[in-house]
C-alpha positions as CSV (number, residue, x, y, z in Angstrom):
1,X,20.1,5.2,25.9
2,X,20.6,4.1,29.6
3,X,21.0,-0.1,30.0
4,X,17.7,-1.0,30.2
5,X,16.4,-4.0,32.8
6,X,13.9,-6.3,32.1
7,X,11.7,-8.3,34.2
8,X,11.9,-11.5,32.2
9,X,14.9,-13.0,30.6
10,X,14.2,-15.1,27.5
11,X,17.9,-15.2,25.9
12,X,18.0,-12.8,23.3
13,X,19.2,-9.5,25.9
14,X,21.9,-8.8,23.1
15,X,19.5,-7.9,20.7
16,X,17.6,-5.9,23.0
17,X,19.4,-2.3,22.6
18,X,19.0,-2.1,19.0
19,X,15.6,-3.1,19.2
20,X,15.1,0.1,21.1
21,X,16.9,1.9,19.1
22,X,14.2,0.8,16.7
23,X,11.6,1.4,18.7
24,X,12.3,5.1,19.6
25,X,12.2,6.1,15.7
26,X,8.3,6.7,16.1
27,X,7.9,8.7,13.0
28,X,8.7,5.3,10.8
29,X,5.9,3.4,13.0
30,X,3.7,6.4,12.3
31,X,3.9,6.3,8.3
32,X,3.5,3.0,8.3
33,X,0.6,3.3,10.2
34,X,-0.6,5.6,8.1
35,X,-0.3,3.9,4.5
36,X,-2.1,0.9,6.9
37,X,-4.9,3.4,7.4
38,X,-5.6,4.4,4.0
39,X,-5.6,0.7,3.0
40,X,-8.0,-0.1,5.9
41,X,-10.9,0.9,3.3
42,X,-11.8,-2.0,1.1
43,X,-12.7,0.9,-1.7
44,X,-8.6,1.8,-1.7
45,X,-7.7,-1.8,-1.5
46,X,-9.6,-2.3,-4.7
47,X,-8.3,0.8,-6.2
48,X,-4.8,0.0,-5.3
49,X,-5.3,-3.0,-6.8
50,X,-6.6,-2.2,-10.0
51,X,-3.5,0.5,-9.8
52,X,-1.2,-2.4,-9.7
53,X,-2.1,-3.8,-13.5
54,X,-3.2,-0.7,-15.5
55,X,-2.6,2.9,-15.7
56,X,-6.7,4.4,-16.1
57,X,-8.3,7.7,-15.5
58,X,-10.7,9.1,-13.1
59,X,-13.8,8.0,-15.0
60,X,-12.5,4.7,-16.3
61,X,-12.0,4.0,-12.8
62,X,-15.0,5.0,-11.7
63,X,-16.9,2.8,-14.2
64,X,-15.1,-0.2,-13.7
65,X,-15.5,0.4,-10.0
66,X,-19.2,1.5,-10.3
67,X,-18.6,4.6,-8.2
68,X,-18.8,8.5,-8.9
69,X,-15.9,10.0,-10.4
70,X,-16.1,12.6,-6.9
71,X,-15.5,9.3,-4.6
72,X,-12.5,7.9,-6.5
73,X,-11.1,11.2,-7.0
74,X,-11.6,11.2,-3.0
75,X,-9.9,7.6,-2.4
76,X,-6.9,8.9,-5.2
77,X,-6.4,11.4,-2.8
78,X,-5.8,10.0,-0.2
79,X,-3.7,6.5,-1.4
80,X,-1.7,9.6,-3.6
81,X,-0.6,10.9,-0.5
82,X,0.7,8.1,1.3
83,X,2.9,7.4,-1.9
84,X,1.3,4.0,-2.9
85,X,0.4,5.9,-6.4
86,X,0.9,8.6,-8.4
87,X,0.0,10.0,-11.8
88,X,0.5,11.6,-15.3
89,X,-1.3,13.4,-17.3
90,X,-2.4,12.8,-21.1
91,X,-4.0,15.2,-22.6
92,X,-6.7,17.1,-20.3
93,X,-7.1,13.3,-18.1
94,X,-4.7,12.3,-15.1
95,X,-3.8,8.7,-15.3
96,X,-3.5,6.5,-12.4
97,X,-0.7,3.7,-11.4
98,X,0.3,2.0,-8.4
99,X,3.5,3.5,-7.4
100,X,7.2,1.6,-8.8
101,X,8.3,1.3,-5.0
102,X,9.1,-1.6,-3.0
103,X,6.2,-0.9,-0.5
104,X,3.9,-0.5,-3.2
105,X,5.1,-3.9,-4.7
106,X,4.9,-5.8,-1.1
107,X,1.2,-4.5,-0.7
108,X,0.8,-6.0,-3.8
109,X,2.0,-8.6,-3.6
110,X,0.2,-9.2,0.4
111,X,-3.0,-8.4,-1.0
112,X,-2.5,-11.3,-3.7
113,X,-2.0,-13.6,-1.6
114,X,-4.2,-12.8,1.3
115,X,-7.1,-13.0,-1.3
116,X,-5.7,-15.8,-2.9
117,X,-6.0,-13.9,-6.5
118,X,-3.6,-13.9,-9.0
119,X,-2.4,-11.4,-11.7
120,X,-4.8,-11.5,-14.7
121,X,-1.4,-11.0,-16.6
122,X,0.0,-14.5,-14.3
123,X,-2.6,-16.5,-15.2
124,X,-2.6,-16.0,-18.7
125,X,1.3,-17.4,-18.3
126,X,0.0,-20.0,-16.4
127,X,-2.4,-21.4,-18.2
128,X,-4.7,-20.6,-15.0
């Protein structure tokens, strides 16, 4: 990368390279993007959610989220393929978690406390 020039300076020109360095890996912005896209439906926040503190099927899901077992299987889908879950199978049903990855655990842990909620699991520790 060629020295680059900017207009303004505001003191921090040595960190400046590596920051475009940073900048010019695109395809890490664009996945990110993308699991922010499949979380910008409120239906696959609340699945993710649920995800994070049990491990149901299809049609437990869909009855605790009052929804067709065709739409969940739809937002599964698509919150499976950005990696924030994944699945097993007992029996003849596919189980559901939230994923054991640090980005699954910060999106977690985000959506906590942006909604001010708590683990059911936390409050019972609490005495909440």
């Amino acid at each position: 990368m060629e020295q680059l020039h900017l207009p303004h300076h505001h003191g921090a020109e040595t960190q400046i390279p590596a920051l475009c360095r940073e900048l010019e890996k695109t395809e890490k912005f664009q996945t990110i993007a993308d699991v922010f896209r499949q979380l910008g439906d409120p239906t696959r926040v609340r699945i993710f959610w649920l995800l994070c503190h049990c491990e149901p099927c299809v049609v437990n899901i869909s009855a605790m989220m009052d929804m067709s077992s065709p739409a969940i299987s739809h937002h599964l889908r698509a919150l499976k393929s950005s990696a924030l879950i994944v699945s097993h199978r007992e029996g003849k049903e596919v189980c559901y978690r939230a994923a054991d990855t640090a980005q699954a655990r910060l999106l977690h842990q985000m959506i906590e406390r942006v909604m001010e909620i708590a683990c059911p699991e936390e409050e019972a520790h609490h005495g909440a």
